[in-house]
C-alpha positions in Angstrom: 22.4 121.2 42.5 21.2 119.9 45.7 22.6 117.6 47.5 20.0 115.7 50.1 21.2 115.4 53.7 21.0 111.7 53.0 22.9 111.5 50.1 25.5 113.3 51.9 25.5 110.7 54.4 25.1 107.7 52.4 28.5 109.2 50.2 30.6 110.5 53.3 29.9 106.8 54.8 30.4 104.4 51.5 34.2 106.6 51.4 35.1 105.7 54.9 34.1 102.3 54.5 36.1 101.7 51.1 39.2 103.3 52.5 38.6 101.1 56.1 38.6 98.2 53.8 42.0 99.1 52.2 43.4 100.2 55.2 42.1 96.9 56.7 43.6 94.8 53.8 47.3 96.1 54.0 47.1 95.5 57.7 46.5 91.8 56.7 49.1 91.7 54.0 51.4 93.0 57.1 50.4 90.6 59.4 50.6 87.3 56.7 53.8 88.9 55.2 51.6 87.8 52.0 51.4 89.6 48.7 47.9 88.2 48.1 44.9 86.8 50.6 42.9 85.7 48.0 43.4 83.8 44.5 41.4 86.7 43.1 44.2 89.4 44.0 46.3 87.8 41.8 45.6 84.6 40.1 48.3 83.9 38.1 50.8 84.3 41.0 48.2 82.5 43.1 49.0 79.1 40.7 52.6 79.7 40.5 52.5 79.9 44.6 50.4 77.1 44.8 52.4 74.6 42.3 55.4 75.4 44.0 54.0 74.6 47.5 53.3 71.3 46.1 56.3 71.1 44.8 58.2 71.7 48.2 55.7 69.2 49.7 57.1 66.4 47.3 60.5 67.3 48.4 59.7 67.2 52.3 58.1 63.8 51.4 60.9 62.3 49.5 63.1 63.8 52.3 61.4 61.8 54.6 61.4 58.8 52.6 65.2 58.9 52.2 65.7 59.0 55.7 63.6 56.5 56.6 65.2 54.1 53.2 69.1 55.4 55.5 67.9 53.8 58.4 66.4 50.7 56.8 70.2 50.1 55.1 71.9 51.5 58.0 70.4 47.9 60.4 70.7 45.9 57.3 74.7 47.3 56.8 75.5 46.7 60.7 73.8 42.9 61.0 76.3 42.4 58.0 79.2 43.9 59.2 78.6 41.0 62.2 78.2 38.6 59.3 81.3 39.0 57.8 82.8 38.9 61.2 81.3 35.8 62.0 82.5 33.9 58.4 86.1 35.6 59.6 86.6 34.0 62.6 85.0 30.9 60.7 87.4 30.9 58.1 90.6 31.7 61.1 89.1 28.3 62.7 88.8 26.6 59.9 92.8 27.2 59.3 93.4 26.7 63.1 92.1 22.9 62.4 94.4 22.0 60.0 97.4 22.0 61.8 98.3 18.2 61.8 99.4 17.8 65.2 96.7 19.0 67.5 94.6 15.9 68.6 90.6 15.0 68.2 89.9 17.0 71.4 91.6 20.2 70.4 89.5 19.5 66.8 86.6 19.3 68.9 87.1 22.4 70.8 87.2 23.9 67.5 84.2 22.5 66.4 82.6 23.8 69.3 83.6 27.6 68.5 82.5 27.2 64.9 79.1 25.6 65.9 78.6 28.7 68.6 79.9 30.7 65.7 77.0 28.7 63.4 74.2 30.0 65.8 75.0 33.6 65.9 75.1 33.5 62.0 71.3 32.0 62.3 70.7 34.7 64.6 72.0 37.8 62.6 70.2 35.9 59.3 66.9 36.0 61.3 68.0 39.9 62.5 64.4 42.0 62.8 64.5 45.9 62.9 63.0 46.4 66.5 59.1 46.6 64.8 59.2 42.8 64.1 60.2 43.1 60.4 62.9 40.8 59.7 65.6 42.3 57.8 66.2 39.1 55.1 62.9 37.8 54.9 61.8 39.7 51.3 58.2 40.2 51.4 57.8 37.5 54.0 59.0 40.2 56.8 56.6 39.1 59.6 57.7 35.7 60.1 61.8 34.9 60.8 63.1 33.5 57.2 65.2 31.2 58.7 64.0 27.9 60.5 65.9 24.6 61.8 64.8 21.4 60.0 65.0 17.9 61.4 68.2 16.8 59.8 69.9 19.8 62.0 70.6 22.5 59.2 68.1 25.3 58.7 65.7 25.9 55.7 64.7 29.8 53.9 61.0 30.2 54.1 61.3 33.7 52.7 61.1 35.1 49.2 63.5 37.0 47.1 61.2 40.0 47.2 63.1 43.3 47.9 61.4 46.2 49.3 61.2 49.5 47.2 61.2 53.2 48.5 60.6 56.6 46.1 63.4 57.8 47.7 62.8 60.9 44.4 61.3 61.5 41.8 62.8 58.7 39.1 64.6 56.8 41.5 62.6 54.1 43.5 65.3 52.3 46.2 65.9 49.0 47.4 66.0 49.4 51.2 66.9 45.7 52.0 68.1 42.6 50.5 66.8 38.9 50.8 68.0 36.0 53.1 68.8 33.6 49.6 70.8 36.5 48.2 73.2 36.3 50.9 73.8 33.6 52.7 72.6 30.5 49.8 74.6 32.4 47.1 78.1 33.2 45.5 78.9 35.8 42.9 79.4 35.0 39.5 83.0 35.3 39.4 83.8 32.4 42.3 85.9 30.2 41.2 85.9 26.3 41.2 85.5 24.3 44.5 87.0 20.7 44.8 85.6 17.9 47.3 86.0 14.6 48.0 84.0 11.8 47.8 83.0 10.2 51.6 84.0 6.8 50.2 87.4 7.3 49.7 90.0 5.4 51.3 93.5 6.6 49.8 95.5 9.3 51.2 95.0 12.1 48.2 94.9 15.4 49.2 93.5 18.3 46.5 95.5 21.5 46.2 93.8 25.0 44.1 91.7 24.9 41.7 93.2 27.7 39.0 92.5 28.3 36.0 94.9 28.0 32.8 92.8 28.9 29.9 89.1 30.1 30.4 88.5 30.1 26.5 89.1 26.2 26.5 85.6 23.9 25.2 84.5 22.8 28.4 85.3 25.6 30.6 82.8 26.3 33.4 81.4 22.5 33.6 81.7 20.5 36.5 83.9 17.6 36.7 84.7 14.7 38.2 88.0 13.1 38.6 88.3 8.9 38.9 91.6 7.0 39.9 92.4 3.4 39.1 95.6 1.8 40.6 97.9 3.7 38.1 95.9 6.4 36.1 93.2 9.1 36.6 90.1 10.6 34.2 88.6 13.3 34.0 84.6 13.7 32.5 82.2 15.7 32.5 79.3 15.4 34.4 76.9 15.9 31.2 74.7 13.2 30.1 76.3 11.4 28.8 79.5 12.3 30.4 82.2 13.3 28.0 85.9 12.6 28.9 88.2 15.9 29.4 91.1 14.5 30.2 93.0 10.6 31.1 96.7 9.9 32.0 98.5 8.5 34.3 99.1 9.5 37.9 102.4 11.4 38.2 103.5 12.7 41.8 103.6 16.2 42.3 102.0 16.9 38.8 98.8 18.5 38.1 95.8 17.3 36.5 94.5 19.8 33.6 91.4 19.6 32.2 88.9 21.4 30.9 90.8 25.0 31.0 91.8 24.1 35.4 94.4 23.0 36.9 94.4 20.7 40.4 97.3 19.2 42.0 97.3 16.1 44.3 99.8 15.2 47.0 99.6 11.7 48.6 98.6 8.5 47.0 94.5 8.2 45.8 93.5 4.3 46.0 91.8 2.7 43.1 88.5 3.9 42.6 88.5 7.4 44.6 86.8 10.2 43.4 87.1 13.8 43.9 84.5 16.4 42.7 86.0 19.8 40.8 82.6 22.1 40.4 81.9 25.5 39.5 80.9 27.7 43.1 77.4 27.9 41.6 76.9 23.9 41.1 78.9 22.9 44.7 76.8 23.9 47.0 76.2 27.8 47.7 74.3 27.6 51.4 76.9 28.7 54.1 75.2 27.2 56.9 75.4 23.6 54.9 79.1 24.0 54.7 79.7 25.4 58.1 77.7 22.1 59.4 79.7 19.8 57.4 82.4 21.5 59.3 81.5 20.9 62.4 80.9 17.3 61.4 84.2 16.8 59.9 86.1 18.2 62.9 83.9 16.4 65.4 85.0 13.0 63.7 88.0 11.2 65.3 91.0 10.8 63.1 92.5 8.3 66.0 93.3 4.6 64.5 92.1 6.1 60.9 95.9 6.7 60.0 96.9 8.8 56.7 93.4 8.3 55.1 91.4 9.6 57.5 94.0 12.8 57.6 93.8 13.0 54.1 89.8 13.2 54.3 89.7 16.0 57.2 92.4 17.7 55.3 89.7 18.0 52.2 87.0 18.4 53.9 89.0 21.2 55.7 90.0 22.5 52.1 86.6 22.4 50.4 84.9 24.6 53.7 87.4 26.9 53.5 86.7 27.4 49.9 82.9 27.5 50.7 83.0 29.9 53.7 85.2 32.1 51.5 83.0 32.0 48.7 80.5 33.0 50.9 82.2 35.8 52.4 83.2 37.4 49.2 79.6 37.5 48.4 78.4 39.0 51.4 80.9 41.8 51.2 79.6 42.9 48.1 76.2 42.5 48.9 77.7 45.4 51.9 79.5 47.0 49.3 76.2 47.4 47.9 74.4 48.7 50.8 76.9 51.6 50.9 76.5 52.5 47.5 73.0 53.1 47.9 73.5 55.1 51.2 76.0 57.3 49.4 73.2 57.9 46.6 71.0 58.6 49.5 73.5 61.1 51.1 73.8 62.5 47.2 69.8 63.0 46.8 69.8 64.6 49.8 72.0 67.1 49.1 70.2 67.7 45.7 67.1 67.8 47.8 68.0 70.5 49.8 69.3 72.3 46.8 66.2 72.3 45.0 63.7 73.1 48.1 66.2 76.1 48.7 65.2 77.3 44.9 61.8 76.4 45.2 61.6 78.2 48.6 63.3 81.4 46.6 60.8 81.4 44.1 57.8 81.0 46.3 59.2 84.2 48.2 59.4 85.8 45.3 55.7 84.9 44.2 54.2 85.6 47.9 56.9 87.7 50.0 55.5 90.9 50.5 57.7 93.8 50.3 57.5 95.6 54.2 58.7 98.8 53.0 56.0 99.2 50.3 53.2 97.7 52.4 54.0 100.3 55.3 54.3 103.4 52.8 50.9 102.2 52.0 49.2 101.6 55.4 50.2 105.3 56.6 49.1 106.6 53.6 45.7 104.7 53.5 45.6 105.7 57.7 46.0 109.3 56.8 43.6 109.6 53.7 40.8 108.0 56.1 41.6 110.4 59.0 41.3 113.5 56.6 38.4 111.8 55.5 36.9 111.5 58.7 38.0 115.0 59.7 36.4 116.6 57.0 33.0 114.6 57.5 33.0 115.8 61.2 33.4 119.5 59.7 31.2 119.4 57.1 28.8 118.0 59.3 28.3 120.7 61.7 28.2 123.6 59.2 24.6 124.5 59.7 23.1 128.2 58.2 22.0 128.9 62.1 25.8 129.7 62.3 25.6 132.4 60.0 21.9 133.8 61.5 
């Protein structure tokens, strides 16, 4: 058969160009370290590859979020590490004051270092994190959620919203807490708080609440307590009220009611009342108690005699209570904080696990073996030389050589 001197070109050149092209693509697969170029190479491991590159993407994006949700609780946790400071040094002042023998002036100087110590709360409630987000302001984070009002005290203009972050797949993340949350609320286990009534004008002085029997009927109401000249009773404040206890008034023996217990030393005059209330019902805003602090202490006790002790000492007794209460809450509201940066610390070290398998399988998908690849490149390099070599000689055999 003959074979055209076109045809012999058009052959010899469609071979070299096919072996270029393989030799060309395992150069590529060389220089991408890349099993496949193209979805059509292989398109199953093509899918596989490209789920789990979405899958690693997820992962660097919840990474992300988790460290951003760390920093978010990391501000929160120190402007409430100052908090409880703050309601510590309250609470050592607030013992400081009632020592009976320092005078109004000391009692003032006192109520200047709680009121100073009033301010910097305010100031770590209305704490922003450097991008003009307040910290306790819920959803209201562009405005400070705490603001003075005329009568002195300051007001929450925030919400109780709390920010969420997809910190993984099924957990979304609180990343802060509200204003109301912690500082106008106590936990659920507080106990009761006592006060006095401003028109009293005996010398009775409240000791502890505590509890005798928290199965009795009218456990967990709030009560108030009314002296004549020779007894005491004890109602509800239910409408109607509903008498707890009556008796008469025995020195140095407590009052029980209700499943409590409160002692009273000194004498209460005829028609003094004294408030026993359960944390949530007495008054839960720290910065109301810590200003009828400072009002208390700032009030001179000279010519008042015994009475006006005995009122200082309950007002004394009935912050304490208060600023403890708050306190207590606040620490678990940290206690929470921590909790959630340990589960962030705990998802991160899952996340890293899983992107270290995912990273292993997508190797294993698209890694190309260099050994194989460069077996292949000198063997596709040396078919096209002999290709090319025996082109060249067939090319110049010509029947004027053998003339």
């Amino acid at each position: 058969m003959r074979i055209s001197t076109q045809s012999f070109y058009e052959q010899n050149v469609l071979a070299m160009g096919q072996q270029q092209q393989k030799l060309f693509r395992v150069q590529q697969q060389l220089a991408t370290n890349s099993r496949f170029l193209s979805a059509g190479d292989d398109p199953v491991g093509a899918a596989r590859a490209l789920g789990t590159s979405q899958s690693l993407s997820e992962i660097s994006q919840y990474a992300t979020s988790r460290q951003r949700a760390s920093l978010a609780l990391s501000t929160e946790e120190n402007a409430l590490d100052s908090v409880t400071s703050i309601l510590q040094n309250i609470k050592t002042l607030t013992v400081a004051a009632g020592n009976g023998t320092i005078s109004d002036a000391d009692r003032a100087s006192l109520a200047t270092a709680i009121q100073s110590a009033y301010d910097q709360l305010v100031g770590v409630a209305n704490t922003d994190d450097g991008n003009g987000q307040y910290l306790f302001a819920g959803f209201k984070s562009g405005s400070p959620p705490f603001v003075a009002t005329a009568g002195g005290g300051v007001q929450y203009v925030g919400d109780q919203g709390q920010r969420l972050m997809q910190v993984d797949v099924a957990r979304q993340m609180p990343t802060s807490d509200d204003g109301r949350t912690i500082f106008q609320s106590v936990q659920g286990s507080a106990g009761y708080v006592a006060s006095a009534a401003a028109s009293n004008t005996g010398t009775g002085v409240f000791g502890p609440v505590s509890v005798t029997n928290a199965t009795a009927p009218n456990y967990g109401k709030d009560f108030t307590i009314t002296f004549s000249a020779t007894d005491y009773t004890v109602t509800t404040k239910d409408t109607p009220p509903v008498v707890a206890a009556t008796g008469p008034i025995t020195p140095d023996t407590p009052i029980s009611f209700g499943g409590v217990q409160i002692k009273f030393t000194g004498t209460p005059a005829a028609g003094d009342s004294f408030d026993v209330s359960t944390a949530q019902n007495a008054g839960t805003d720290v910065f109301a108690a810590i200003g009828e602090l400072v009002t208390a202490l700032r009030t001179p006790l000279t010519g008042g005699g015994a009475a006006a002790q005995a009122k200082l000492q309950n007002a004394l007794a009935t912050a304490n209570v208060k600023v403890t209460n708050a306190h207590d809450n606040v620490l678990t509201v940290l206690s929470s904080v921590g909790s959630r940066r340990s589960e962030i610390d705990a998802l991160d070290s899952g996340g890293a696990a899983r992107k270290l398998q995912e990273e292993a399988y997508l190797s294993s998908i698209e890694d190309l073996d260099p050994y194989s690849a460069i077996a292949e490149f000198y063997q596709r390099q040396s078919s096209l030389q002999a290709t090319q070599m025996t082109f060249a000689k067939l090319n110049s055999i010509s029947l004027f050589n053998y003339l």
